[in-house]
C-alpha positions in Angstrom: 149.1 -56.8 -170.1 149.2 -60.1 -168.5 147.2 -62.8 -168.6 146.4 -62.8 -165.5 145.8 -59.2 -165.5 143.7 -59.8 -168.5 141.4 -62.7 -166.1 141.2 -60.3 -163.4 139.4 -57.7 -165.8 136.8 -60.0 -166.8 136.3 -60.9 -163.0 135.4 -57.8 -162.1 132.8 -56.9 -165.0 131.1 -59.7 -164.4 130.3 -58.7 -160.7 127.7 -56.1 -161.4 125.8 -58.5 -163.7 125.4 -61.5 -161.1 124.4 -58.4 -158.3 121.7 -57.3 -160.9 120.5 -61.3 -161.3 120.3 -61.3 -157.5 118.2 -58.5 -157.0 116.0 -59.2 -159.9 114.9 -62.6 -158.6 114.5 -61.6 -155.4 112.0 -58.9 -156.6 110.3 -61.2 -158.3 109.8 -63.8 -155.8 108.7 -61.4 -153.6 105.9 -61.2 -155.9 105.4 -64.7 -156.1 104.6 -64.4 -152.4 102.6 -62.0 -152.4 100.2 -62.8 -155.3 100.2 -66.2 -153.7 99.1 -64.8 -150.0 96.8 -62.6 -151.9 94.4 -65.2 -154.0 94.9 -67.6 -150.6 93.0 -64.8 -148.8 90.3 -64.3 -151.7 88.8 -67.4 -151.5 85.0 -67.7 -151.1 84.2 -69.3 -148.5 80.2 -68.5 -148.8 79.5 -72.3 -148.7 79.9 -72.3 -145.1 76.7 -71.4 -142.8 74.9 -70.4 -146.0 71.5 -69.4 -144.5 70.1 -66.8 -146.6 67.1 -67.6 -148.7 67.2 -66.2 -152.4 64.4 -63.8 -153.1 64.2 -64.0 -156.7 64.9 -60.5 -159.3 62.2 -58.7 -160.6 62.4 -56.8 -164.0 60.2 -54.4 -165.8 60.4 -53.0 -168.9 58.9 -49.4 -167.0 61.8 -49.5 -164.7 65.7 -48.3 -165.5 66.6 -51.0 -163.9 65.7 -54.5 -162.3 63.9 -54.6 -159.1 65.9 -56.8 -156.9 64.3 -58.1 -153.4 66.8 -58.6 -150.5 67.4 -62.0 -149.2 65.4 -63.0 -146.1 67.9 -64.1 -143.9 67.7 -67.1 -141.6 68.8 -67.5 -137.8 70.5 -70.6 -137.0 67.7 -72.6 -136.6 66.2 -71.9 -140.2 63.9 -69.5 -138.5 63.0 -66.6 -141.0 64.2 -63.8 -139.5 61.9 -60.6 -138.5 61.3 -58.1 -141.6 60.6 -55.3 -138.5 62.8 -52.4 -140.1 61.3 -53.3 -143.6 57.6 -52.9 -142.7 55.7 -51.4 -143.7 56.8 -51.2 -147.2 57.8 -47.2 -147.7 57.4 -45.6 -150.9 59.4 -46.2 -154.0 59.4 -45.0 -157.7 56.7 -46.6 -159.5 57.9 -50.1 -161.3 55.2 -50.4 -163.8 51.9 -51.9 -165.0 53.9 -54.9 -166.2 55.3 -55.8 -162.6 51.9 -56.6 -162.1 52.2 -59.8 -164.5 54.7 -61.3 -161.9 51.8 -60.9 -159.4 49.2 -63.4 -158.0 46.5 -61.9 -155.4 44.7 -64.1 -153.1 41.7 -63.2 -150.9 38.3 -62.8 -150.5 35.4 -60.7 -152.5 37.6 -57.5 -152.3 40.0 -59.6 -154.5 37.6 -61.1 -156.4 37.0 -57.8 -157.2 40.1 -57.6 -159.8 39.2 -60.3 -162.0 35.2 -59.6 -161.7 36.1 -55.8 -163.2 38.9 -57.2 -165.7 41.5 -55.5 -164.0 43.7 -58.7 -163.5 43.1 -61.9 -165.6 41.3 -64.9 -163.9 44.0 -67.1 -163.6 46.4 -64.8 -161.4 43.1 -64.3 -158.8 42.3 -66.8 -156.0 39.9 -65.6 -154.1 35.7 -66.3 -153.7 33.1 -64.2 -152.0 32.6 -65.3 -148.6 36.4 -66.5 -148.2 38.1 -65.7 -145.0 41.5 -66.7 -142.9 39.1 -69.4 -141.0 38.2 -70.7 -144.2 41.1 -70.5 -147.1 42.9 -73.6 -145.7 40.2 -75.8 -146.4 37.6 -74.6 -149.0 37.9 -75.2 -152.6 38.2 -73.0 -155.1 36.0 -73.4 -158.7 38.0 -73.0 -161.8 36.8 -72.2 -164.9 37.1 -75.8 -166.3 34.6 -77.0 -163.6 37.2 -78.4 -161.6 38.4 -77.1 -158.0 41.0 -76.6 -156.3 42.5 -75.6 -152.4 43.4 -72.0 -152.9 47.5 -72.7 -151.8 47.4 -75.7 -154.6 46.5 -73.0 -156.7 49.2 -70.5 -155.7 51.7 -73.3 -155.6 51.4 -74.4 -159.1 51.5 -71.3 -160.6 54.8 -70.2 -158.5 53.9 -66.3 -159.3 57.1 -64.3 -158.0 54.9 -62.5 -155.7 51.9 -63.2 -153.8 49.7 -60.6 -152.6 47.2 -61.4 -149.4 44.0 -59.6 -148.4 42.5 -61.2 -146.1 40.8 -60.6 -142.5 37.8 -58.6 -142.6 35.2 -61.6 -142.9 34.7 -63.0 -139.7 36.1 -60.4 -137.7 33.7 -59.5 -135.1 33.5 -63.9 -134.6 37.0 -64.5 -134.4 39.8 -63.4 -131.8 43.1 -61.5 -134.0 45.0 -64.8 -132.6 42.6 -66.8 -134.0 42.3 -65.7 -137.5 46.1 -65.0 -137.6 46.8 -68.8 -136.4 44.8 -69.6 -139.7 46.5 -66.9 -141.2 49.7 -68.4 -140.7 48.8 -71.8 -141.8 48.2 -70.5 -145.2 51.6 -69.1 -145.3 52.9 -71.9 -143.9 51.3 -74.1 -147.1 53.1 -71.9 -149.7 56.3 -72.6 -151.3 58.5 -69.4 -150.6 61.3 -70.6 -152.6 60.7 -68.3 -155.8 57.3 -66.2 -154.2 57.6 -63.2 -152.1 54.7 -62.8 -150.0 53.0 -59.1 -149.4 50.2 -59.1 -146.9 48.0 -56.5 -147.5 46.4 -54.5 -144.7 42.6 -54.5 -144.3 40.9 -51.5 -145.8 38.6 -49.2 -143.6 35.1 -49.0 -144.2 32.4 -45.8 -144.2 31.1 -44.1 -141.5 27.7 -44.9 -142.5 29.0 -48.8 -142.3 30.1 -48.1 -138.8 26.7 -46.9 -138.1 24.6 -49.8 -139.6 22.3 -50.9 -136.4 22.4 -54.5 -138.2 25.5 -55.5 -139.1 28.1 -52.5 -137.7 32.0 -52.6 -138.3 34.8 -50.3 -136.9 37.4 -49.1 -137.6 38.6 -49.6 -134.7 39.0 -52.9 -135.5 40.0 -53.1 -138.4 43.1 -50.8 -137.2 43.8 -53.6 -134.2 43.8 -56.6 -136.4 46.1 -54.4 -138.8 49.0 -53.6 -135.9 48.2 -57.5 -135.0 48.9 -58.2 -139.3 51.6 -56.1 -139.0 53.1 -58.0 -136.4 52.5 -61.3 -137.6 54.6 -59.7 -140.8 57.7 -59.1 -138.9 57.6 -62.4 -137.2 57.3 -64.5 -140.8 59.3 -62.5 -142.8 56.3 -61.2 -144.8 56.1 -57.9 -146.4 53.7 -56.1 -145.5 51.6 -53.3 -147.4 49.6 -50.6 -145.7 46.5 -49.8 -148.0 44.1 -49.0 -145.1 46.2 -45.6 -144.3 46.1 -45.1 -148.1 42.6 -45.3 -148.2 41.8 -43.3 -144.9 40.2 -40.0 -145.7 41.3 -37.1 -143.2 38.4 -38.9 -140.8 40.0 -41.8 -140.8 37.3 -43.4 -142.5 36.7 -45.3 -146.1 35.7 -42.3 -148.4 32.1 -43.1 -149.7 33.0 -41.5 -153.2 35.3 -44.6 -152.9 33.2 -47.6 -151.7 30.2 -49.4 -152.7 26.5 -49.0 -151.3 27.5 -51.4 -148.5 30.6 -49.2 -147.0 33.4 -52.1 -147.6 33.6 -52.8 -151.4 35.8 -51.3 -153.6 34.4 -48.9 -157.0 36.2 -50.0 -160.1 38.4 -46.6 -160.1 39.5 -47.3 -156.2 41.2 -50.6 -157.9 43.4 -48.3 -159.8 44.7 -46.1 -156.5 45.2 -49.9 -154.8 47.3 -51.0 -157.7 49.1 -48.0 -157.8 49.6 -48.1 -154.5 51.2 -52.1 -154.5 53.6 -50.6 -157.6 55.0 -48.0 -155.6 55.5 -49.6 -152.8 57.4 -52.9 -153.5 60.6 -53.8 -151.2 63.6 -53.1 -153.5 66.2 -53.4 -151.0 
């Protein structure tokens, strides 16, 4: 064989080898592309028109797993946007006695009711006999030190996860539902959402006899407009909102006097354990 001939063999094995190169790097920077067009597309791009506020996470030792409230999302504006398909809260599984630690409730003697039985400890209570929307903004507070306090300096600096309010009854039959939901409103207004969610708690009912007292007479009636009016207000701020009067309606739509006190509006030690029941089953877990 020639030499030629011999050149001319060699030629042609080498062909197949430089086809298989060929196609090899052109798979492989077709993967290149892609992989490249791939991460460009997976970039987060959550830092633009962020407007969710962070409701912090919740966890109990009772539950399987963390209770975690939704973000209350923010229009445009930085307006909190309406919690109307959230309210009122509906029924969940029960997170525990401890989710109660995470807890501050603010009010008036119904509240003080908790601490006054040693149900919850003082210093997660802010409430005082006599207190009312028309007053909470502006009335002090004693603490057990002697000293006082406004009621929202007291909430602030303790930053509790989650605020419970019960307010509304006092002053009813004085005040327009506007009125005491303006004041309402600036007691919200004063408390520092950032790491608090904020459950407004519905105004119990009271007994029939208490409807009936020729002295000092309070309806239901009411009570059940100011509580569409609080549920309302709810939506609008962004506020959770708990209805403990329906739980505490007997069939006659009345406060159960095995339930209540002598005067038809205060709680008996034992109806603190069906509300607190009622607030641990029925917290907004998104």
């Amino acid at each position: 064989m020639t030499v030629s001939g011999n050149r001319k063999k060699k030629k042609d094995k080498d062909k197949p080898k430089f086809r298989i190169s060929f196609v090899f790097l052109l798979i492989f920077a077709s993967f290149v592309a892609c992989f490249t067009l791939y991460m460009r597309s997976d970039i987060d791009i959550s830092d633009e028109g962020d407007t969710t506020l962070q409701a912090p996470i919740v966890t109990t030792q009772a539950a399987s797993s963390a209770v975690e409230t939704e973000s209350i999302a923010l229009d445009d504006e930085g307006e909190i946007v309406s919690t109307a398909g959230i309210n009122p809260i509906a029924l969940c599984d029960d997170v525990g006695e401890e989710y109660l630690e995470s807890c501050m409730f603010v009010g008036d003697s119904l509240v003080v009711g908790l601490s006054s039985y040693g149900i919850i400890p003082e210093d997660r209570v802010v409430a005082s006999i006599g207190m009312s929307t028309m007053t909470i903004n502006d009335t002090s507070i004693e603490l057990a030190d002697g000293t006082s306090m406004l009621a929202c300096d007291m909430v602030n600096a303790a930053a509790p996860e989650n605020l419970y309010i019960l307010l509304g009854l006092n002053l009813m039959s004085y005040y327009t539902d506007e009125q005491l939901l303006a004041a309402y409103g600036d007691f919200v207004d004063s408390i520092d959402r950032t790491n608090t969610n904020i459950y407004v708690i519905s105004v119990p009912p009271v007994t029939a006899a208490r409807e009936e007292d020729e002295e000092n007479p309070i309806l239901n009636s009411d009570i059940d407009s100011f509580n569409s009016d609080l549920l309302k207000f709810a939506n609008s701020r962004g506020l959770y909102y708990i209805d403990l009067n329906t739980a505490l309606k007997g069939a006659d739509g009345r406060f159960s006097e095995d339930d209540a006190e002598a005067d038809g509006i205060h709680f008996k030690s034992e109806t603190y354990t069906v509300m607190l029941e009622y607030i641990r089953t029925h917290v907004y877990n998104g």
